[in-house]
C-alpha positions in Angstrom: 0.0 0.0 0.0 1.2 3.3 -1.2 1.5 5.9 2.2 -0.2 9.4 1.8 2.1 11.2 3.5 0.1 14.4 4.4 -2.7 12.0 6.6 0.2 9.8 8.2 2.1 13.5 9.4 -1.1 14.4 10.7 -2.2 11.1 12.3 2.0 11.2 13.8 0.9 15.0 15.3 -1.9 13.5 17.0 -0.3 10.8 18.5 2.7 13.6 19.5 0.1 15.7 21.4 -0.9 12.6 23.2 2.6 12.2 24.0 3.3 15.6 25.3 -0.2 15.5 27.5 1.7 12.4 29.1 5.2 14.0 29.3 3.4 17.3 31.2 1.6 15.3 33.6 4.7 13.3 34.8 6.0 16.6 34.8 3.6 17.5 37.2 4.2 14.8 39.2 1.4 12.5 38.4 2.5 9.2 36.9 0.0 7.8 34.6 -0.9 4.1 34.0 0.2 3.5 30.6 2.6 4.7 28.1 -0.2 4.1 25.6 -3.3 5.9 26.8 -2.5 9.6 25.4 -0.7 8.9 22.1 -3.3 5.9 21.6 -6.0 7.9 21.8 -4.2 10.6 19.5 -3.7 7.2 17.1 -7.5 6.2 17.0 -8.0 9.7 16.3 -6.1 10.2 13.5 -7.4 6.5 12.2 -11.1 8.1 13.0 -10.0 11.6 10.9 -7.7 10.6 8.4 -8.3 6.6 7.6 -5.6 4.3 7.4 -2.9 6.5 6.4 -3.7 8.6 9.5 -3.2 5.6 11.7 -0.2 4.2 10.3 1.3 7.4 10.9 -0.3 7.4 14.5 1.0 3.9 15.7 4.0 4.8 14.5 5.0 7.5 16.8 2.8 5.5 19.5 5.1 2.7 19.3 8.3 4.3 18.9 7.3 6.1 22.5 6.2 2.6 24.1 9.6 1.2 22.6 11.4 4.0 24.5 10.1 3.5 27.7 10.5 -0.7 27.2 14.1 0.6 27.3 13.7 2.5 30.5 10.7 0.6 32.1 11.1 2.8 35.5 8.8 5.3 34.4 5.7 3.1 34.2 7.2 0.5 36.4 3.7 -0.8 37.0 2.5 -1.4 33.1 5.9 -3.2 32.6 5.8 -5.7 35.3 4.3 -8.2 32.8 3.4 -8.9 29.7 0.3 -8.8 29.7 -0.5 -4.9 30.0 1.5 -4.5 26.8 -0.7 -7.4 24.8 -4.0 -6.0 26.3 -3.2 -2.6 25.3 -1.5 -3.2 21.7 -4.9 -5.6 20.9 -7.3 -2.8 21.9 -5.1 -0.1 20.4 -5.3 -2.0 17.0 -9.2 -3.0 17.3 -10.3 0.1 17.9 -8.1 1.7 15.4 -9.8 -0.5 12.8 -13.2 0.3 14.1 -12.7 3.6 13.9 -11.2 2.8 10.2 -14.6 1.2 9.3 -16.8 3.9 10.5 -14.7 6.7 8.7 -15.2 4.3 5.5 -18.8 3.9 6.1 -18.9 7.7 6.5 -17.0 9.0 3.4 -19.2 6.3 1.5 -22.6 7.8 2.7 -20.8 11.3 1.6 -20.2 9.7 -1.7 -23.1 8.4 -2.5 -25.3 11.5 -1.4 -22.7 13.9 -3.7 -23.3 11.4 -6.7 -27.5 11.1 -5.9 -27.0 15.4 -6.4 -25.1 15.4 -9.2 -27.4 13.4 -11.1 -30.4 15.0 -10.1 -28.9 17.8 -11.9 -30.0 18.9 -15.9 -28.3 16.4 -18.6 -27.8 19.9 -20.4 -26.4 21.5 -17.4 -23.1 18.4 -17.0 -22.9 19.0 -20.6 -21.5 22.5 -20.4 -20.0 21.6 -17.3 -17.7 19.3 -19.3 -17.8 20.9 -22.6 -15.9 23.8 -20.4 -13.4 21.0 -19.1 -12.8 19.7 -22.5 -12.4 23.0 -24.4 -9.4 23.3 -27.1 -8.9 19.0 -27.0 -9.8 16.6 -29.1 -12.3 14.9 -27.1 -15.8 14.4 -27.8 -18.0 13.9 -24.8 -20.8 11.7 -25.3 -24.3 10.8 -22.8 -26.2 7.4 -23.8 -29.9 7.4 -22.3 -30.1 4.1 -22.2 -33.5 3.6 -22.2 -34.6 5.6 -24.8 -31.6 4.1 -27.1 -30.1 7.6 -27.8 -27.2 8.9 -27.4 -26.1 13.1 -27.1 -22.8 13.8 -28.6 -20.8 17.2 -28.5 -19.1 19.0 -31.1 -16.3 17.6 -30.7 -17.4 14.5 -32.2 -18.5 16.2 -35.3 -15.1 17.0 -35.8 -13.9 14.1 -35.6 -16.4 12.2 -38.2 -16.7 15.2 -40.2 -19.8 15.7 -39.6 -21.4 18.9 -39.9 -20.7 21.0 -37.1 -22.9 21.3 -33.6 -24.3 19.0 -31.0 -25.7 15.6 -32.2 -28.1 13.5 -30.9 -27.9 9.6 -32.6 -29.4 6.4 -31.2 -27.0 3.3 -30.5 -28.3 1.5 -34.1 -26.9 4.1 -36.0 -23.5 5.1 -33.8 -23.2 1.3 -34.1 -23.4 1.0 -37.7 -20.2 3.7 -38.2 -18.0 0.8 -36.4 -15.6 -0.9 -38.4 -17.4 -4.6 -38.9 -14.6 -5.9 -37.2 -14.1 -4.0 -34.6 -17.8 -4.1 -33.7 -18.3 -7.1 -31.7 -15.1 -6.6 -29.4 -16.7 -3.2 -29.1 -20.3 -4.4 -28.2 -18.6 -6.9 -25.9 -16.6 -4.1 -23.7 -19.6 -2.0 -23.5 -22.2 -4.7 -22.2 -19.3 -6.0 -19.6 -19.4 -2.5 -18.8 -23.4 -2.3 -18.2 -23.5 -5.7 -16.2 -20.9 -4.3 -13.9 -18.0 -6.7 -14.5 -15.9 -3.9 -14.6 -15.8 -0.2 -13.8 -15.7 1.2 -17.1 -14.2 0.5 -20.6 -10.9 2.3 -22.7 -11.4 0.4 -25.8 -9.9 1.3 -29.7 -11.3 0.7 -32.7 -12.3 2.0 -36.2 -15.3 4.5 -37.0 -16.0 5.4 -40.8 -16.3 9.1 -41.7 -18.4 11.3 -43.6 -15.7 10.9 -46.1 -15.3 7.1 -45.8 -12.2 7.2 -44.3 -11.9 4.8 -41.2 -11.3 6.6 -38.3 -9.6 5.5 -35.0 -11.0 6.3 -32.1 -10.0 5.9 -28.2 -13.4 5.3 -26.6 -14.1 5.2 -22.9 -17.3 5.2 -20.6 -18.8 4.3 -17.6 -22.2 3.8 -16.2 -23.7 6.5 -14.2 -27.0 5.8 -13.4 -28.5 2.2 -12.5 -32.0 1.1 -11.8 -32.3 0.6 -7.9 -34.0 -2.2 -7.8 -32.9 -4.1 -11.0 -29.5 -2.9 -11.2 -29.9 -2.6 -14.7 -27.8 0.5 -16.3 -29.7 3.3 -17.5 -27.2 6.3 -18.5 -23.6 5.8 -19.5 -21.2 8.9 -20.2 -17.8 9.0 -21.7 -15.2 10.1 -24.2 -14.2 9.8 -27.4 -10.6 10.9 -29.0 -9.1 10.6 -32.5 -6.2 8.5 -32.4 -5.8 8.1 -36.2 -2.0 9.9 -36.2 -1.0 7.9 -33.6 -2.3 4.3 -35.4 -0.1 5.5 -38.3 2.8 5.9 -36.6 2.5 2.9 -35.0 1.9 0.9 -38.2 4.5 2.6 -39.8 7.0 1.4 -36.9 5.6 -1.9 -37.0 6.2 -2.4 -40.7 9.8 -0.9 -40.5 10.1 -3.8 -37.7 8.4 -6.8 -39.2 9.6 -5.8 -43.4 12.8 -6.2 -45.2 13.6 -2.6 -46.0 15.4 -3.4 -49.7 12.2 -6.0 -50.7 9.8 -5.0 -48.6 9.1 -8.6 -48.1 9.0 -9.6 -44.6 12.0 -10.1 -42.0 13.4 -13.1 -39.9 11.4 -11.3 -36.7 7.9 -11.6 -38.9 9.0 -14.8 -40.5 9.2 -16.8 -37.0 6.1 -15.3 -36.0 4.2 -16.4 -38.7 6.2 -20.0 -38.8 4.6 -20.1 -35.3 1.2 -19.2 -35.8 1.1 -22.1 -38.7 2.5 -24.7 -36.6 -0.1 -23.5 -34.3 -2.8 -24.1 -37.1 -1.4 -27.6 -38.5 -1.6 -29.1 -35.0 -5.6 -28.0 -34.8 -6.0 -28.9 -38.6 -3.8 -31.9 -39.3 -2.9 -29.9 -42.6 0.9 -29.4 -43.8 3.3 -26.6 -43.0 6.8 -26.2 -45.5 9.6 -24.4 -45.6 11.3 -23.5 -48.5 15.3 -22.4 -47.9 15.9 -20.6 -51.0 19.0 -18.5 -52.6 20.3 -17.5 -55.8 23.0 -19.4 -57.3 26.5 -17.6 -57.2 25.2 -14.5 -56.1 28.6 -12.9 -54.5 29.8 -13.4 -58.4 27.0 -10.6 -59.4 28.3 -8.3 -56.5 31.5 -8.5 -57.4 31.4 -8.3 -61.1 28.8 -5.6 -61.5 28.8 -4.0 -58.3 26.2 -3.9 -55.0 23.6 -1.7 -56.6 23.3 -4.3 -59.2 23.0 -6.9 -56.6 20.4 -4.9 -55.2 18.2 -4.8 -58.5 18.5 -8.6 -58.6 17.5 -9.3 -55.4 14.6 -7.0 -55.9 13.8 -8.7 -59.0 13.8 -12.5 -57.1 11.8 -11.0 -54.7 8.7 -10.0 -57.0 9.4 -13.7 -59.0 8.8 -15.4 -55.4 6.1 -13.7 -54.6 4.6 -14.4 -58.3 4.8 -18.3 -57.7 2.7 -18.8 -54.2 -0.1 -17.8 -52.8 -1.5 -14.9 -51.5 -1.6 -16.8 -48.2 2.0 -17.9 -48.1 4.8 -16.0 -46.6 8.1 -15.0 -48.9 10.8 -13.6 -46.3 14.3 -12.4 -46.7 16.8 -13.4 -43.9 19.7 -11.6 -45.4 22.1 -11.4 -48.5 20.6 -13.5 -51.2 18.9 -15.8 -48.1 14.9 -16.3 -49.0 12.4 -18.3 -47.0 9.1 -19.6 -48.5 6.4 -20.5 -45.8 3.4 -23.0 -47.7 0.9 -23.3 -44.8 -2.2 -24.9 -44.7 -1.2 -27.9 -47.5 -3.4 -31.1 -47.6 -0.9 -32.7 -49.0 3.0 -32.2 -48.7 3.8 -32.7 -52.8 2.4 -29.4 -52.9 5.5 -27.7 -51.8 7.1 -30.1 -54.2 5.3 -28.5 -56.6 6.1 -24.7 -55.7 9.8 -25.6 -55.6 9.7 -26.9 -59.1 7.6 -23.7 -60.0 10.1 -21.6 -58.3 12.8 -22.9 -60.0 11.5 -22.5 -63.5 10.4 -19.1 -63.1 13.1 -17.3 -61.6 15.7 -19.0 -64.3 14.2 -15.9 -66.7 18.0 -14.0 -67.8 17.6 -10.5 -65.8 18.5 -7.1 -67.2 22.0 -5.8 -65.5 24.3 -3.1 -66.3 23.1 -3.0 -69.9 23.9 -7.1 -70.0 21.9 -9.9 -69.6 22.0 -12.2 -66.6 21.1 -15.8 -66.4 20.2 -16.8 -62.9 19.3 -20.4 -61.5 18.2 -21.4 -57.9 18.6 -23.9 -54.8 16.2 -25.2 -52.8 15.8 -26.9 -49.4 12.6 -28.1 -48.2 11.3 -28.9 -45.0 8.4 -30.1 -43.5 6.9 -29.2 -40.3 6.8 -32.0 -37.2 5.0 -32.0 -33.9 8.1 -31.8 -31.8 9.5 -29.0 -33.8 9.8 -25.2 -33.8 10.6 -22.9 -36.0 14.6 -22.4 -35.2 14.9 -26.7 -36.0 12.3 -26.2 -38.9 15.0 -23.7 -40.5 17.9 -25.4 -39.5 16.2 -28.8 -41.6 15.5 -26.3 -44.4 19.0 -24.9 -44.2 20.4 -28.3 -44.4 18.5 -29.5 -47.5 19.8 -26.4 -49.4 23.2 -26.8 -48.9 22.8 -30.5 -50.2 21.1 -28.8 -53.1 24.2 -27.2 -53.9 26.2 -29.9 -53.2 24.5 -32.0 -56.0 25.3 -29.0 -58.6 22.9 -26.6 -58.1 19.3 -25.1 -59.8 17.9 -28.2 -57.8 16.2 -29.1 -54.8 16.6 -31.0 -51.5 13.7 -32.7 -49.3 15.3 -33.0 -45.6 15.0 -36.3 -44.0 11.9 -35.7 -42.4 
């Protein structure tokens, strides 16, 4: 628990006044009882004013007095000749401390609940302002849903945002619904009705809204209930916020794709590649259906680099890239790892020949002579294949793939390799 530090000062000054009451009376000459009595009734004070925080702060100078006279047990020689003072008054100090807690809870509830009973007594129009003042210059829209009557106020804000024209709106749930990105909307619906039952305080949720324009819009939406029926529980007003996170959504996609996309190909990396590897191992063991890996680069590569230079090698790999891509599916995945280093991921196969099949396509296509430095290029391929098992992932998966392509080369080249199994 995180201490408040103002309430545990002022709960410690109360319990200090108790001590100096105690301090003046021995002065005085009378010897009280206990070392507790004074600075534990300052402590269940402060629990009584200031909650826990107070009495924390409280029963901490409390007890650093009692530890001090332990040490020179003299000066309440009667308290301290047994135990069984201390214990009796520790246990009461503590139990009525937390009574005192309780009824200070109870209290500040009974406050609570009579401030929010006024608050909504008040004019719908009347918050509006209110928080229209609040929001004034921002980007976010307020917006009331009457629950029962199935409508919903908006401010001007939200206009804005939709491109709407300007001014207050007043929309029912149907049609704010039916702006929400299809799917986006039952995640959306979801958040909101856990919201209503009570399941949790509120909702933050983000998702898509289409514009006057017909642009999809992204939008931070949060609300809360406000108003419940007493008997039923059932929610009858909700109020929240809407803000236009659109700029933010591009710049993360854009940061994602820099981190998941080959920057020369734009096909994706090795992180996107093992991601997707993973997600359809997780799909073959649900399906039964095939997962391969094709290991794929471009026959004496370096030779093109070195002969013709690197931008040339660029424009080939760029080339091989769009030739890959040409001979799977739009489902598949064609990744550069590096250098001339392509992977081919073939998920989903009912049967394994089809990557058979791919390979041989691959190798055919991508054999086409290429344009370079005014000269033509003939190019040729190798090829190792691997096939997903159930006790694999996708670093072994690679590996097997790796290893089939290097026997491709072995056995001269412009072929292809299965890997054991």
């Amino acid at each position: 628990m995180l201490l408040r530090i103002r309430p545990a000062l002022y709960g410690a000054g109360l319990a200090l006044a108790g001590v100096g009451i105690l301090e003046l009376l021995m002065i005085a000459g009378w010897v009280p009882y206990s070392p507790l009595g004074w600075p534990g009734l300052g402590t269940i004070a402060a629990a009584a004013f200031f909650g826990v925080h107070g009495f924390f702060g409280g029963a901490t100078v409390a007890l650093s007095y009692y530890a001090v006279n332990l040490a020179h047990q003299g000066r309440f020689a009667g308290f301290f000749a047994s135990v069984q003072p201390s214990v009796t008054w520790l246990a009461a100090l503590l139990i009525l401390g937390g009574i005192a807690i309780a009824f200070r809870g109870r209290l500040v509830r009974a406050e609570s609940a009579a401030a929010l009973e006024q608050s909504l007594r008040e004019s719908v129009r009347a918050a509006h302002e209110r928080l229209e003042k609040a929001l004034d210059g921002s980007s976010m829209a307020l917006w009331d849903a009457d629950l029962r009557a199935g409508r919903v106020f908006l401010s001007e804000a939200w206009a804005e945002i939709v491109g709407s024209p300007s001014g207050d709106l007043v929309a029912t749930v149907d049609e704010l619904a039916a702006m929400v990105h299809p799917d986006d909307l039952e995640a959306t619906r979801r958040a909101q009705i856990d919201a209503m039952k009570g399941t949790r305080p509120g909702y933050a949720f983000e998702h898509r809204v289409r514009s006057a324009s017909g642009e999809w819009k992204w939008i931070l939406s949060r609300g809360q209930v406000t108003e419940r029926d007493p008997a039923s529980g059932r929610a009858l007003r909700m109020i929240g916020t809407n803000v236009d996170i659109t700029d933010r959504k591009r710049v993360e996609e854009a940061l994602q794709s820099v981190a998941y996309t080959d920057s020369l190909t734009g096909l994706a990396n090795r992180v996107a590649l093992a991601d997707r590897v993973r997600q359809a191992m997780a799909r073959s063991r649900r399906s039964g259906n095939h997962v391969a890996l094709l290991y794929i680069d471009i026959d004496r590569f370096k030779r093109v680099n070195d002969e013709l230079g690197h931008a040339a090698g660029d424009k080939l790999l760029g080339i091989f890239a769009m030739r890959l891509k040409a001979c799977v599916r739009a489902s598949d995945t064609v990744a550069r790892l590096g250098g001339d280093e392509f992977v081919v991921l073939i998920d989903d196969m009912k049967e394994r020949e089809n990557a058979v099949r791919v390979a041989e396509k691959i190798l055919r296509e991508t054999r086409a002579p290429v344009s370079l430095e005014a000269s033509e290029r003939a190019i040729t391929t190798s090829i190792g294949i691997a096939y997903c098992g159930e006790d694999q992932n996708e670093e072994e998966l690679l590996k097997r793939a790796d290893g089939a392509l290097y026997e491709a080369k072995r056995s001269g080249r412009n072929a292809y390799r299965i890997a054991d199994r």
